[in-house]
C-alpha positions in Angstrom: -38.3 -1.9 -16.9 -34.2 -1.9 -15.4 -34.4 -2.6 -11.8 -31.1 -3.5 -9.5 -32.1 -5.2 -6.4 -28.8 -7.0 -5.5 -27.7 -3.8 -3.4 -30.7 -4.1 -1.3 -29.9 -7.7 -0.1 -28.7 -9.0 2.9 -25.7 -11.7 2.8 -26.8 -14.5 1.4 -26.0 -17.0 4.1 -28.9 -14.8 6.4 -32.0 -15.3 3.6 -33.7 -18.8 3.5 -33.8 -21.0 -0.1 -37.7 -20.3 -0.6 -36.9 -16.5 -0.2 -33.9 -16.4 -2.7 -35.9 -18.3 -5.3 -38.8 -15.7 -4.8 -36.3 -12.5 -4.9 -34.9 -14.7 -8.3 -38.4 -15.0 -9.4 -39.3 -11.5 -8.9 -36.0 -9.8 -11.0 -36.8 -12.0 -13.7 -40.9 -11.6 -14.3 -41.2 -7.6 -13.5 -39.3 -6.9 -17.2 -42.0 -8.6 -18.5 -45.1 -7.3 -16.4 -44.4 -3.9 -17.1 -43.0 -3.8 -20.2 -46.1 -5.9 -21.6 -48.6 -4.0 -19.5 -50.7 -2.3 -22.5 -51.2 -5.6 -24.4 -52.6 -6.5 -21.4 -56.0 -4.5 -22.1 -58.5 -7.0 -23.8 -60.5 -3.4 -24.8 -57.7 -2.2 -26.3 -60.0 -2.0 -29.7 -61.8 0.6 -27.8 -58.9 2.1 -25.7 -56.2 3.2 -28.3 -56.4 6.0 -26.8 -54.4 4.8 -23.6 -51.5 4.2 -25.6 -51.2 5.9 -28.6 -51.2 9.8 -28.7 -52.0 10.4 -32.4 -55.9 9.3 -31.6 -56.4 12.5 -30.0 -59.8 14.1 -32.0 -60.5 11.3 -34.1 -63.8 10.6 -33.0 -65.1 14.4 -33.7 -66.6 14.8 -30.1 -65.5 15.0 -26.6 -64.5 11.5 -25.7 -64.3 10.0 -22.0 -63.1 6.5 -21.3 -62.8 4.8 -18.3 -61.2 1.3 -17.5 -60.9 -0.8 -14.5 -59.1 -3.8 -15.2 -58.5 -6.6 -12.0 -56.3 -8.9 -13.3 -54.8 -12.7 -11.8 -58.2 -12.9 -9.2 -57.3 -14.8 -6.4 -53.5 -14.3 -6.4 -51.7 -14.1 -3.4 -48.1 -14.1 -2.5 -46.7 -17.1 -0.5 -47.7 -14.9 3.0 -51.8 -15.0 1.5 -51.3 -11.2 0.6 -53.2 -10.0 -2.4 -50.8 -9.9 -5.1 -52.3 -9.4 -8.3 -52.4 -6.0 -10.8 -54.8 -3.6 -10.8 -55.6 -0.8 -13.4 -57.5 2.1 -13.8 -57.1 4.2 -17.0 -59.2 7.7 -17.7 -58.9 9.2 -20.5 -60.3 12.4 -22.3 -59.5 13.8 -26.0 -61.4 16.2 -28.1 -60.9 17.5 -31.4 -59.5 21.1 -31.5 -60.3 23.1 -35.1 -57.7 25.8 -34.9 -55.1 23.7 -33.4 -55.7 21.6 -36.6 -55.9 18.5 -34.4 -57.0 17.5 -31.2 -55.6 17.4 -27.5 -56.0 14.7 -24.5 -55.6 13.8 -21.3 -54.4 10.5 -20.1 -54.3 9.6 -16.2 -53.0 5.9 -15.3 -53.0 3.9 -12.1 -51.1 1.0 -11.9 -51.0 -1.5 -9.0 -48.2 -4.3 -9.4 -47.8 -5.8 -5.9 -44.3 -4.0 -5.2 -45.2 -0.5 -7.6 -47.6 2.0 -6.8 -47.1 3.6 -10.2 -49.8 7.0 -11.5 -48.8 8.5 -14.8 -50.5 11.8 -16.2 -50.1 12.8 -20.0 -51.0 15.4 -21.9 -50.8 15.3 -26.1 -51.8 17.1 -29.2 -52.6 15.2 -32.4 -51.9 16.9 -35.7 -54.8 15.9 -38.4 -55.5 16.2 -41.9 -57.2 14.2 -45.1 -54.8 11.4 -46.5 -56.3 9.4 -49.5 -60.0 8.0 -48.8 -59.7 8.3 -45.3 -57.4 10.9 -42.3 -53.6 10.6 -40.8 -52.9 11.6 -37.8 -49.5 12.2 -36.0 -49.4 13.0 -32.3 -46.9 13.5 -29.1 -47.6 13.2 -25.3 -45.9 13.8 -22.6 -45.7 11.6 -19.8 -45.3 12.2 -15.8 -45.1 9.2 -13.7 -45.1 9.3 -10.3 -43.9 5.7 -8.7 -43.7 4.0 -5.6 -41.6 1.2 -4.5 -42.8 -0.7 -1.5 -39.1 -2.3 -0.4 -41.0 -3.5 2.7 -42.5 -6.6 0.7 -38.7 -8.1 0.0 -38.4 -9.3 3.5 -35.4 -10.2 4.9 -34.0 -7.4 2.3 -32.6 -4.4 3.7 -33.9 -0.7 2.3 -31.5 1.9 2.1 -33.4 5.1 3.0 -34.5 6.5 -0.4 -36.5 3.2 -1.0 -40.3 2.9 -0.1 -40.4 6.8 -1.2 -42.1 8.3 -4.3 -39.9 8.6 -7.5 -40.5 11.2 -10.5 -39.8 11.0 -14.1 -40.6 13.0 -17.4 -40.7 11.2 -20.4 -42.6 11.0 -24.0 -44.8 9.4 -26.5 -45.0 9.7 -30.1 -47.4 7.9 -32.5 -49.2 7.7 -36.6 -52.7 6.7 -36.7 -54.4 6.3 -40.2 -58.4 5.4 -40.2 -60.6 5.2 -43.2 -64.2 5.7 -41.7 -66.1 2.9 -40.8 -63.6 0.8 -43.1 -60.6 0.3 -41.2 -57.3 1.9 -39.1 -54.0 1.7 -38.5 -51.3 2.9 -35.4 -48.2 3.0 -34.6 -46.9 4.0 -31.4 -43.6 4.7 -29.0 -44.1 5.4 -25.5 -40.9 5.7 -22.7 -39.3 7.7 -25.8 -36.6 9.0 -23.3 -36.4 5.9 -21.1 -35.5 8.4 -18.1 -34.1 6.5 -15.0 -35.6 7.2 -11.8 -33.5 7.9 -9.3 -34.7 6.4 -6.0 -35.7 3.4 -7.1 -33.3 2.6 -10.0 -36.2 2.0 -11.9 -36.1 2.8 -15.9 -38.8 2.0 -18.2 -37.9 1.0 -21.8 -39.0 1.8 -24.7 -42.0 -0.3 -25.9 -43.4 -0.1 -29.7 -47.3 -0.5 -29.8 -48.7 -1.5 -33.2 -52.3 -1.8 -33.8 -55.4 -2.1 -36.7 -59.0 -3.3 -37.3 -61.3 -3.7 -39.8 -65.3 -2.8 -40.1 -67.0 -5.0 -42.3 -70.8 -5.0 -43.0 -72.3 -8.1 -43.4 -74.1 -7.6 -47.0 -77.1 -9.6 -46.5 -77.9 -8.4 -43.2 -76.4 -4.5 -42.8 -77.5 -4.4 -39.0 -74.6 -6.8 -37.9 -71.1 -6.0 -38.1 -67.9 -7.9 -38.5 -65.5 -5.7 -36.1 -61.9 -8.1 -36.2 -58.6 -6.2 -34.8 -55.1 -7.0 -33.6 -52.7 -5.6 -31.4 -49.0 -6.0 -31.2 -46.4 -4.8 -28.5 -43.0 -5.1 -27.7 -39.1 -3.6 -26.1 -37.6 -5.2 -29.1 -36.5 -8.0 -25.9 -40.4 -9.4 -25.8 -43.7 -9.2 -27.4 -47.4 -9.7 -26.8 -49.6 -10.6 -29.5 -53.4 -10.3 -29.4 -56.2 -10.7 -31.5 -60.2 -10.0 -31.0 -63.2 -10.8 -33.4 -66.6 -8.4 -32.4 -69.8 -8.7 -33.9 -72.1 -5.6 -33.1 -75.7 -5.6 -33.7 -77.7 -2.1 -34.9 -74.5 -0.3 -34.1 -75.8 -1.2 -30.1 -74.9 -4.5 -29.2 -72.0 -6.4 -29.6 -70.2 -9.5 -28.4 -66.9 -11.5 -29.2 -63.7 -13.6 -28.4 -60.3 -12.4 -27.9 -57.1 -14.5 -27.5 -53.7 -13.4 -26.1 -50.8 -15.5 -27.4 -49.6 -17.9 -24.6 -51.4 -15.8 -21.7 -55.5 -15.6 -22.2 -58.8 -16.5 -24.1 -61.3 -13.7 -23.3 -65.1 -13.3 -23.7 -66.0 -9.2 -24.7 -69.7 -8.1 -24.4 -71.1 -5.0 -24.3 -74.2 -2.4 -25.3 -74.6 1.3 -25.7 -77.5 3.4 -23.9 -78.5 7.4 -24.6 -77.0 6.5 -27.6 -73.4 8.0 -26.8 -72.8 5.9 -23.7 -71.0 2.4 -24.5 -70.5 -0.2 -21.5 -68.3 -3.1 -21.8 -67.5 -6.3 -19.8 -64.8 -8.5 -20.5 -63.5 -11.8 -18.9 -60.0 -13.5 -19.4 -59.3 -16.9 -18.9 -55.5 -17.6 -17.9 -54.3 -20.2 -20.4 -50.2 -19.9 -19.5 -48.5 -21.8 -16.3 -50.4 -18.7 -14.0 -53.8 -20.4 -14.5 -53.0 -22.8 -11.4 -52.9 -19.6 -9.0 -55.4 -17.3 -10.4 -59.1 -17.2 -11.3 -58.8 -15.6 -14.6 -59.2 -11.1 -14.9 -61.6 -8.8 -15.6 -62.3 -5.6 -16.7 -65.0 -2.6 -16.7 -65.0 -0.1 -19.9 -67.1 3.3 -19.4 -67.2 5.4 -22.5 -69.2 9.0 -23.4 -69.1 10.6 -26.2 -70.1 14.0 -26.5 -70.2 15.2 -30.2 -69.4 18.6 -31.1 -72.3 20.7 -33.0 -70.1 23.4 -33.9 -68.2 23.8 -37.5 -66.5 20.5 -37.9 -63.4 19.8 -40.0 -63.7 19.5 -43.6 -64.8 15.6 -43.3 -67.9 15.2 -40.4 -69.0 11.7 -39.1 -71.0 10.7 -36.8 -69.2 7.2 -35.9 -67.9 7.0 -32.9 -66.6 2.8 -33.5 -62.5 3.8 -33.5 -61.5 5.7 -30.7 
């Protein structure tokens, strides 16, 4: 994200130290909230979905997800304001046999103290068989409707388009490659356009999402499964590295540990009921300088899969493990 504040200040000679250093603060750590804000998902193993349009049909049913993620608990600004991010993701995709693919529907609500931010996509996936396993190739397109709260920068001076919603159009693309109940791979570009909005002065940049996992089957005891993954993002300026480790029991159960590189160490458990419904808990434990002014984040996964009994595509499973 480009932001320019400076125009909305007041002399400097009127603003007092402690509120310079928090406008100073404030230019300086929103690049990096927002432009880091998928890597910031400790399901994204099960949420590939949110940012990567080429998953679209890949799990051969109707697929819902749902997220809530509170992260930073307890943080407050230096007035004892609630400051920390809040997320709710929904998505939907379903494979679509004449379209050769699938299509989805992403919507996206992002709470970041100063930004109101909801984003709707919609994206078709192309699909067909690659080697042992599928490749898919996909495009979204993105409409983000944002909200800057100018009110917060006390003593600074809104002009009057400020405080107003902004809106922008602007794209995804993305690869995905999965070999069933073996392994994946994705790729992904969203903010192709990196469209400016004009109220706000606010641009989102272009941020290049790699991910992949690996099922393996413990040979000695087939009802426990080995489920490790990564996930990579960055603007080419910063990156976020994560990495996770599952075990799942009779395809049911599962627990594990996830670590964020110099930001969190996270505890993942979860079961699945009615046999297409998957619930997930997760906990993250700040390890980076914000762990004296927060109580670590959380978040709520909601998944249903509804598989499709009509004529599949050439290659039918049941799996439902990559999303």
């Amino acid at each position: 994200m480009i932001f320019h504040l400076t125009k909305y200040y007041l002399p400097y000679r009127y603003l007092r130290f402690r509120e310079i250093l928090t406008a100073v603060l404030l230019i300086s750590i929103l690049p990096s909230i927002v432009a880091q804000q998928s890597s910031n998902i400790t399901h994204y193993m099960f949420m590939n979905m949110a940012f990567n349009p080429a998953i679209a049909g890949s799990s051969d049913g109707i697929n819902i997800t749902a997220l809530i993620r509170q992260q930073w608990i307890g943080f407050k600004d230096d007035r004892g304001r609630n400051s920390a991010p809040q997320t709710l993701f929904l998505t939907i995709d379903s494979p679509i046999k004449f379209l050769h693919g699938g299509i989805s529907g992403t919507v996206v609500n992002d709470k970041l103290d100063l930004f109101n931010n909801t984003q709707l996509t919609l994206g078709y996936a192309y699909r067909t068989d690659l080697g042992p396993g599928e490749f898919f190739g996909g495009l979204q397109v993105n409409f983000l409707n944002s909200k800057f709260d100018v009110e917060k920068l006390e003593p600074m001076v809104p002009i009057t388009n400020l405080g107003k919603s902004d809106f922008i159009l602007d794209g995804s693309l993305g690869l995905y490659y999965k070999v069933q109940d073996k392994y994946y791979l994705g790729l992904s570009c969203t903010n192709v356009l990196q469209t400016r909005m004009k109220k706000t002065q606010v641009r989102d940049k272009r941020v290049y999402d790699l991910t992949g996992g690996y099922n393996w089957v413990v040979p000695s005891y087939p009802a426990f499964e080995l489920q490790p993954s990564a996930f990579i993002t960055t603007d080419l300026a910063a990156y976020s590295f994560s990495i996770s480790a599952i075990v799942q029991y009779n395809k049911k159960y599962w627990g594990g540990l996830a670590y964020r590189y110099q930001d969190a160490a996270s505890v993942l458990v979860g079961f699945t009921i009615l046999k297409s419904v998957r619930v997930g808990l997760s906990y993250d434990a700040s390890i980076s300088k914000m762990s004296r002014y927060n109580n670590g984040s959380v978040e709520v996964l909601l998944n249903y899969c509804f598989k499709i009994e009509t004529e599949k595509f050439r290659k039918s499973y049941k799996n439902t493990r990559f999303l």
